[in-house]
C-alpha positions in Angstrom: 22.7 -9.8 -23.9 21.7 -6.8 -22.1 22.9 -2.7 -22.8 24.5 -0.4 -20.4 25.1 3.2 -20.4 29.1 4.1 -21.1 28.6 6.6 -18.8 26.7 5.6 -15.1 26.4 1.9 -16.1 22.5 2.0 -16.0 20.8 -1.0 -18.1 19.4 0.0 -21.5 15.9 -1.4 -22.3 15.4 0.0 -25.5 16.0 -0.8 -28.6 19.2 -2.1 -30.2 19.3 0.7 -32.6 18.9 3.6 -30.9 18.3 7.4 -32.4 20.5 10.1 -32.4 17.8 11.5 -29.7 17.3 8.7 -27.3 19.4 9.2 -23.7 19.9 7.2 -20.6 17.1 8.0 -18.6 19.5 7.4 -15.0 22.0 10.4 -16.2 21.1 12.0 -19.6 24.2 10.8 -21.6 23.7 10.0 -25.2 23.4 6.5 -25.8 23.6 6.7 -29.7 27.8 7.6 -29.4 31.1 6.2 -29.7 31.0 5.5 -26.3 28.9 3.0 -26.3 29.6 1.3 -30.1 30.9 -2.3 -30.1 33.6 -0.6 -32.7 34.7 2.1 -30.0 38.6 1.3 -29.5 40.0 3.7 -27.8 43.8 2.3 -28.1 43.4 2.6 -32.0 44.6 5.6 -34.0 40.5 7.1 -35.0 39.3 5.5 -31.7 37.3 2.9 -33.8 38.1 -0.4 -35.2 36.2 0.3 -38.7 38.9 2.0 -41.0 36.4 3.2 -43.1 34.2 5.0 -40.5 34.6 9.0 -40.7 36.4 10.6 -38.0 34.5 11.8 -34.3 36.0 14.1 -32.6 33.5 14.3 -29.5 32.9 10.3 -28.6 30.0 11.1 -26.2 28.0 13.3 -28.9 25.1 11.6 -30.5 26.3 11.3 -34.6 24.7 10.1 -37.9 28.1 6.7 -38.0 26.5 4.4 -40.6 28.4 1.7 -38.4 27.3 2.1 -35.3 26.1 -1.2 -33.7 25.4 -1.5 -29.9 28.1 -2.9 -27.6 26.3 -5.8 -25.8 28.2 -5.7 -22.3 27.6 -8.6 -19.4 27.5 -6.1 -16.5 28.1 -2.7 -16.2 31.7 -2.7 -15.5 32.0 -4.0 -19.1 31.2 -0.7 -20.5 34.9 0.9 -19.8 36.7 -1.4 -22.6 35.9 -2.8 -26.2 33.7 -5.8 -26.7 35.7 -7.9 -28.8 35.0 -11.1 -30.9 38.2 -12.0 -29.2 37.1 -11.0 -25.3 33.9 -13.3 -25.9 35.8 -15.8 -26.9 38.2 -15.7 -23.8 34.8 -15.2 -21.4 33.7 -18.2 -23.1 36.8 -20.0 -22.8 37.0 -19.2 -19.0 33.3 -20.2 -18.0 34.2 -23.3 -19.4 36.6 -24.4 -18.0 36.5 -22.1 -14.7 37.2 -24.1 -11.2 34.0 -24.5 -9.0 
C-alpha cells in the first residue's frame, strides 16, 4: 500500500521507516511526524492512540517516537484521518459487497 505526504498528498517512494531527516520532496514537510503515523488520532486526548507513547507537542516536527509506524493511505485524500484496523475493515467490507 502506497505513502502519501500529510501535508500536499504527494506519494512517498521511500522507505517505510523513514529518518528524522528525510522530507517530501513536492513541499519539504517532514515525513517522519505525527502527521503522518498510523497511530496519529487526532480526536484522542495525546493525539495518538498508543497510551504509552510520550507526549508531542508540534505533530508536524520530525521526533525520535519509538512507535512510529507509517500510515499506509489508498489515495491521497486518505491522509487527513487515522488509518484504522477498523476503517480497513469497513473499505474491505464495502469493495465487497459494493454495487457495480
Amino acid at each position: 500500500m502506497p505513502y502519501f505526504c500529510y501535508q500536499c498528498g504527494e506519494e512517498w517512494t521511500g522507505s517505510a521507516k523513514p529518518s528524522r531527516s528525510d522530507i517530501c520532496r513536492n513541499c519539504g514537510a517532514v515525513i517522519r511526524c505525527c502527521r503522518n503515523c498510523a497511530y496519529y488520532a487526532p480526536s484522542l486526548h495525546n493525539q495518538c492512540s498508543i497510551p504509552e507513547a510520550e507526549y508531542i507537542g508540534d505533530k508536524e516536527r520530525a521526533n525520535f517516537c519509538e512507535w512510529f509506524m507509517l500510515r499506509e493511505t489508498d489515495t491521497p485524500e486518505d491522509t487527513g484521518k487515522p488509518n484504522t484496523r477498523q476503517d480497513q475493515a469497513k473499505k474491505r467490507w464495502n469493495e465487497l459487497f459494493k454495487d457495480d
